[in-house]
C-alpha positions in Angstrom: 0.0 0.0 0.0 2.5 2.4 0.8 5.0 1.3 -2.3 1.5 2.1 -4.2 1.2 5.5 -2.2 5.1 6.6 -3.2 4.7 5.3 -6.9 1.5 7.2 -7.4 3.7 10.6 -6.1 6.7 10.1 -7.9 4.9 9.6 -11.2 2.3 13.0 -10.3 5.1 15.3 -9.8 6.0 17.2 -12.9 9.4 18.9 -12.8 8.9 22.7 -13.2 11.2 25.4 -14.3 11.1 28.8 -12.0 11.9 32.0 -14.0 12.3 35.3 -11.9 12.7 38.8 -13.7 14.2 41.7 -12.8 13.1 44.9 -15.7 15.5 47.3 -16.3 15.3 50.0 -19.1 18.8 48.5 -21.2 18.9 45.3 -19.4 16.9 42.4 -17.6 18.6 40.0 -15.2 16.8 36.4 -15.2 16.8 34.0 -12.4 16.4 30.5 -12.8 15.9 27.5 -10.4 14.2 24.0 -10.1 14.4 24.0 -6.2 15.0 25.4 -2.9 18.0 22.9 -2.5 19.9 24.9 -5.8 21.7 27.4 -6.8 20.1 29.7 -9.0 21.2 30.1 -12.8 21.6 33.7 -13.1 21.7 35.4 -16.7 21.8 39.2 -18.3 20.0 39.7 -21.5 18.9 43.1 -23.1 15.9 44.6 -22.2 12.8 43.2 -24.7 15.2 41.2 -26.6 12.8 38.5 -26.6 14.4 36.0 -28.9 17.2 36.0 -26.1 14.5 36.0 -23.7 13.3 32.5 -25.2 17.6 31.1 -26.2 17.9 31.5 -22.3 14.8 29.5 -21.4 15.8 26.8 -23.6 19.3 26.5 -22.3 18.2 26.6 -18.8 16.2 23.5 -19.0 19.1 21.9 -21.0 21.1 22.8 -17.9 18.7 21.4 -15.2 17.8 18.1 -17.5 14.3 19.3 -18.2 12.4 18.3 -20.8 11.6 20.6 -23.9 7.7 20.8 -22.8 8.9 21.2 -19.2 6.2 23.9 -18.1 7.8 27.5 -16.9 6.6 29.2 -14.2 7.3 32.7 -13.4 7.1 36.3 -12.0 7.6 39.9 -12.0 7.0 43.1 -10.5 4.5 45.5 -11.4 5.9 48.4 -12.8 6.7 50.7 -15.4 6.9 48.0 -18.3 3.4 47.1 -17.8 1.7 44.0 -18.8 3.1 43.5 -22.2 5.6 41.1 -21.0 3.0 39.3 -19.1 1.0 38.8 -22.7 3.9 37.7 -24.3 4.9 34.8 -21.7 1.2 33.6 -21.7 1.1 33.6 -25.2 4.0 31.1 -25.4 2.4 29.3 -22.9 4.4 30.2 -19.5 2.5 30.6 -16.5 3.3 33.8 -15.0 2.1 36.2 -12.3 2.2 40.2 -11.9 3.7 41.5 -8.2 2.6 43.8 -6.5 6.2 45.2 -5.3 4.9 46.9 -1.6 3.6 43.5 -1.1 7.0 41.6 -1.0 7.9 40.7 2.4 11.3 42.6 4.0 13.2 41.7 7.0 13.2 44.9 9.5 15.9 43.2 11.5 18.6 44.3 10.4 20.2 46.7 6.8 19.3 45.3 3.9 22.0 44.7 0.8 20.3 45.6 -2.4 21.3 44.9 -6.1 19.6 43.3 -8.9 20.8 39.8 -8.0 19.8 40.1 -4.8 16.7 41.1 -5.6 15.9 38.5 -8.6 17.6 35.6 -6.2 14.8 37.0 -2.9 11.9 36.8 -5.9 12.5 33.8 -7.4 12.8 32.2 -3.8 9.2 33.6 -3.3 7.8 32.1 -6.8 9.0 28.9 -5.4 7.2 29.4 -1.7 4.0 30.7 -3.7 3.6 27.9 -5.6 4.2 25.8 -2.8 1.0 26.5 -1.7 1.9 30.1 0.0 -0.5 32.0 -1.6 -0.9 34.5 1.1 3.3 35.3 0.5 2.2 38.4 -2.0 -0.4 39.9 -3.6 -0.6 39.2 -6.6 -2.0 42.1 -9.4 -5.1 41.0 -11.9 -4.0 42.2 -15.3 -6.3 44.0 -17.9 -7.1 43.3 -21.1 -5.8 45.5 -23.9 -9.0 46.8 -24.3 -9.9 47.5 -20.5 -6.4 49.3 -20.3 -7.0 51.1 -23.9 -10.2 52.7 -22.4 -8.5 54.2 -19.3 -6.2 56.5 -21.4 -8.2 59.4 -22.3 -9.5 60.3 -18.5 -5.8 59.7 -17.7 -4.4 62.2 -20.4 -7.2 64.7 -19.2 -6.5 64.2 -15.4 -2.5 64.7 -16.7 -3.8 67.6 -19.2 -5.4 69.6 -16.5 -2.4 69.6 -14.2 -0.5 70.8 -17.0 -3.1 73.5 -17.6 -2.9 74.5 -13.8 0.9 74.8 -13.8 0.8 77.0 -17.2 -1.6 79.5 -15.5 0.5 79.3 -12.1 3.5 80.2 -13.8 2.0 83.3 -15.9 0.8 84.3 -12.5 3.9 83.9 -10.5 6.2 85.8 -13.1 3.0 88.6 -13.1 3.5 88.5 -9.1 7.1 89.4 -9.1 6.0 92.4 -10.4 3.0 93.4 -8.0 0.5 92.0 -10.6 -2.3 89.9 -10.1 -4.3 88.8 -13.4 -6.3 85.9 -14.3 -5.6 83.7 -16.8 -8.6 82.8 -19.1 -8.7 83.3 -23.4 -8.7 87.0 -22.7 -5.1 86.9 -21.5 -3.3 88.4 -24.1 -5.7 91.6 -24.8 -5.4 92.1 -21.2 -1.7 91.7 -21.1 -1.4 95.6 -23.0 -3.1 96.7 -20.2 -1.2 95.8 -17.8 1.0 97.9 -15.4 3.5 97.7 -13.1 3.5 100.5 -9.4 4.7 103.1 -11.1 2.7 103.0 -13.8 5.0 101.2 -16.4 4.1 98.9 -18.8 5.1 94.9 -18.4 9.2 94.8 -19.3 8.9 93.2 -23.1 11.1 90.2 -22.8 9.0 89.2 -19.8 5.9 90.0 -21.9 7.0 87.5 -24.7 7.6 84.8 -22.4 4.1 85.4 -21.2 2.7 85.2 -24.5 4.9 81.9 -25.3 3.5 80.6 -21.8 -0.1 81.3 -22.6 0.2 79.5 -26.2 1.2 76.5 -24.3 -2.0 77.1 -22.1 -4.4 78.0 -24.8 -3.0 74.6 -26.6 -3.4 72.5 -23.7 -6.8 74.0 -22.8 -8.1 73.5 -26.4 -7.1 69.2 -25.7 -8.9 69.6 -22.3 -12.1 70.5 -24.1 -12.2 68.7 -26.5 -11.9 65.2 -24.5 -14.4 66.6 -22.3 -16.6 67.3 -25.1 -15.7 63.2 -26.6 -16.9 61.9 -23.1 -19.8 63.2 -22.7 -20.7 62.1 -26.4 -19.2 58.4 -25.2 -21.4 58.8 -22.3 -24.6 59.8 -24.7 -24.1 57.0 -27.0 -25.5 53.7 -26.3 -22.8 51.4 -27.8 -20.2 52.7 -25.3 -18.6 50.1 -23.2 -20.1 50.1 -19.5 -22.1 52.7 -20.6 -25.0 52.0 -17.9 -22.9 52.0 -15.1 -21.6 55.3 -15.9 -25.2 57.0 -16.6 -26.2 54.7 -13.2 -23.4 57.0 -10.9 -23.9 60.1 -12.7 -27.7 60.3 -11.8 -26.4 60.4 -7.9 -25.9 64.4 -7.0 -22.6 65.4 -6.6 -21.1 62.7 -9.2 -20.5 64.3 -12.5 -19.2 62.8 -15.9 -15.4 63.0 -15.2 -16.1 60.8 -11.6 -18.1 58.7 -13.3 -16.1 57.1 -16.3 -12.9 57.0 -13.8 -14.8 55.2 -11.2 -16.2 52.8 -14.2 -12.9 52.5 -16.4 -10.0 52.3 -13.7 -12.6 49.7 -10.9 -16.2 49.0 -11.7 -16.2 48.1 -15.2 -13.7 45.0 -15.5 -12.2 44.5 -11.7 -14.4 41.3 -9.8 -14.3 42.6 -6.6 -15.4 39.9 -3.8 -16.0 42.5 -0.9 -15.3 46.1 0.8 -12.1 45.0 2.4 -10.8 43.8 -0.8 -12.3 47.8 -2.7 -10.7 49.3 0.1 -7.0 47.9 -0.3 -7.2 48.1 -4.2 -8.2 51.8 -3.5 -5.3 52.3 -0.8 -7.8 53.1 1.6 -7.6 50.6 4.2 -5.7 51.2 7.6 -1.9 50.2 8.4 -1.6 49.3 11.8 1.8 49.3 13.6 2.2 46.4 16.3 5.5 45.6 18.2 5.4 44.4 21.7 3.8 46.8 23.8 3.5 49.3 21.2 0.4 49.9 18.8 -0.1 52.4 16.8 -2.0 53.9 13.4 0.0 54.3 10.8 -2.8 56.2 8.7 -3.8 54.5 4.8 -1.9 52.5 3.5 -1.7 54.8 -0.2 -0.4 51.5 -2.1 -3.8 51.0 -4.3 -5.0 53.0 -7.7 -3.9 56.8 -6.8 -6.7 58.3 -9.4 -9.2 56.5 -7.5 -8.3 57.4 -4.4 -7.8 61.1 -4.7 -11.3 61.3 -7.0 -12.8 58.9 -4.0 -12.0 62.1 -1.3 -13.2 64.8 -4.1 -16.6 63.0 -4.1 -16.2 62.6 -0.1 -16.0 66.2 0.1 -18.8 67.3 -2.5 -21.0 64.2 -0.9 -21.0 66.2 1.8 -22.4 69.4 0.2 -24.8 67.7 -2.1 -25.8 64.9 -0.2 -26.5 66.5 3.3 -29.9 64.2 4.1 -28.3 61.0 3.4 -27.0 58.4 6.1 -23.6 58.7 5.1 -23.5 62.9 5.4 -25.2 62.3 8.8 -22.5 60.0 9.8 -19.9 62.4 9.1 -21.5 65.0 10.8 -22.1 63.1 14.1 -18.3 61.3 14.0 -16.7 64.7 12.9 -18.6 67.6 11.9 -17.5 69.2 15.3 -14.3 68.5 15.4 -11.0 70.6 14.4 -9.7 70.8 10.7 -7.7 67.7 11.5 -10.1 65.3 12.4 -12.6 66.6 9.4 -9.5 65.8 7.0 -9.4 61.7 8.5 -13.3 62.0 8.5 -13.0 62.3 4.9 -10.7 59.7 4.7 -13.2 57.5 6.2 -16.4 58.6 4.5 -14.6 58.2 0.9 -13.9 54.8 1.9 -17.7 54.2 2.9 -18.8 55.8 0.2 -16.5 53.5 -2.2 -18.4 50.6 -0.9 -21.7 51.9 -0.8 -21.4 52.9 -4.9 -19.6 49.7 -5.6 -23.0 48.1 -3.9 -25.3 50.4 -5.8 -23.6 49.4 -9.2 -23.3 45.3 -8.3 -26.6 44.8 -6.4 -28.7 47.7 -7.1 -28.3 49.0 -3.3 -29.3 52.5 -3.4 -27.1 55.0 -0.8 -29.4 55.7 1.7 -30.9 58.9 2.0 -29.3 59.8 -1.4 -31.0 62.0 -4.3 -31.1 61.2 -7.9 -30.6 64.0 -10.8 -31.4 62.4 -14.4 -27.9 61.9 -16.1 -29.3 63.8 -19.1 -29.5 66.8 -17.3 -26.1 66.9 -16.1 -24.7 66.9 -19.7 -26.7 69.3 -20.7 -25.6 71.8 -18.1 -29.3 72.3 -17.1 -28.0 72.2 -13.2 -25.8 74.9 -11.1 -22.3 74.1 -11.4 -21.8 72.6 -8.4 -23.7 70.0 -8.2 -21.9 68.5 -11.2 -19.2 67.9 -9.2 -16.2 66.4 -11.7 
């Protein structure tokens, strides 16, 4: 029986190659292994040489006596290179898995060494662990399609556009302000530039004034993308055949949720992430808590900031304007009983905590149909048209 037992074991196990990589922009460091008992094959190729990518794969089972079909498994952290890489391996049939870097374990005992082979050797010695059935070792990141991650780019270029708009306009003002001048910077600009003038009655120095006008062409060019994607998602959000469409129009008809919330809530969580429950919204978001235990000593260490930034600083926005636009629902009231009388302090972690209920309580609303209590709906229609005040289209 037990000669049956080991047979029956020997012949199930399937010997597996474990591939580690470590992305640099001109180079990639590979780390190779069969086992824990063995020392790792280290290699350098060029970065995205892929043909090289595939020679070393080929000559590491060679070296380990693996079969040709022996099955790969590997890893990577996420990062700037993306998930092209992760494509390409599953396309040629290699099992692999996206890190999230702040999830890899560190010892805090004592000063760590760091290089690339150090840190390819610690991963692939997790890949191993992982697949040893230590699944709790990291988390690991769910990867988007191509067309999930297509759709995110235009309310990512105008989130980037409008920052660049902001710092345009700040820096017209702040070489105006060096001169005691205050101006605002709209399409007017330059017909108001002429009139202009300095404490003693002197017009603006005319080097400095053709900087400004250089400056502002950079504004008025970056203002002119702004509108027109603004003006392309609302039309996405009119037409019917848009992608996620009816959870968009579903958030927008909530007051204080206006088109540019809406699509970034849909396209960067709602519309292709299968969350299983708040805990697991709340850590994607980076809006869980990050205790601190040691001994006798506890302590908060505020959010933990390690999920989707956009999401996160859109989820205050909405906290704030919630508060403003939604004042007779359950969540407002909660605020206002938890914090609404304390100091500007404990309003800013009040926020904190009422975006993160309020991330749940949509992601409800969009999943199960569970409608915010207390909350008031605006058709979405409306909104586009600009039939409301301004604020309560809150972007």
């Amino acid at each position: 029986m037990s000669a049956t037992h080991d047979h029956h074991s020997t012949a199930s196990v399937t010997p597996k190659l474990y591939l580690a990589f470590e992305l640099g922009w001109n180079s990639w460091g590979l780390a190779f292994s069969t086992g824990f008992a063995q020392k790792p094959r280290l290699r350098t190729i060029s970065a995205r040489d892929l043909d090289a990518l595939a020679l070393e794969i080929t000559r590491a089972r060679q070296r380990f006596g693996l079969p040709d079909d022996a099955p790969v498994l590997s890893c990577y952290e996420a990062g700037r290179d993306g998930f092209w890489l992760h494509r390409h391996l599953t396309h040629i049939h290699i099992q692999n898995i996206v890190v999230d870097a702040s999830s890899i374990e560190v010892n805090r005992r004592a000063r760590r060494a760091k290089s690339d082979q150090i840190d390819v050797g610690k991963l692939l010695t997790m890949l191993m662990r992982y697949h040893g059935g230590e699944t709790k070792l990291w988390s690991v990141v769910r990867v988007p399609t191509v067309a999930d991650e297509d759709r995110r780019q235009p309310h990512r270029e105008l989130i980037a556009l409008k920052d660049q708009r902001t710092e345009h306009s700040n820096r017209i003002k702040g070489l105006l302000a060096s001169f005691g001048i205050d101006v605002i910077v709209d399409e007017h600009f330059v017909k108001s530039l002429g009139e202009l003038r300095q404490w003693d009655d002197a017009p603006v120095p005319p080097e400095l004034t053709a900087r400004l006008l250089r400056e502002f062409a950079r504004w008025r060019l970056v203002d002119e993308q702004v509108r027109e994607l603004e003006a392309a998602q609302r039309r996405a959000i009119h037409r019917d055949d848009t992608v996620d469409v009816d959870k968009v129009r579903m958030l927008l008809e909530l007051r204080a949720i206006g088109p540019r919330s809406a699509t970034l809530f849909v396209r960067e969580f709602f519309g292709w992430r299968q969350i299983q429950n708040r805990r697991e919204l709340a850590s994607l978001a980076g809006l869980c808590p990050t205790p601190y235990h040691s001994g006798d000593s506890q302590r908060e260490q505020g959010i933990s900031k390690a999920g989707n930034r956009r999401l996160r600083w859109m989820a205050v926005e909405i906290a704030w304007a919630w508060l403003r636009w939604q004042p007779d629902s359950v969540l407002s009231q909660w605020y206002q009983r938890r914090f609404g009388q304390g100091n500007a302090r404990a309003r800013k972690i009040g926020i904190v905590a009422l975006a993160r209920r309020l991330l749940v309580a949509l992601w409800k609303y969009l999943e199960h149909g569970e409608v915010p209590e207390g909350a008031k709906f605006t058709p979405w229609k409306k909104k586009l048209n600009g039939r409301l005040p301004a604020g309560m289209i809150t972007n």
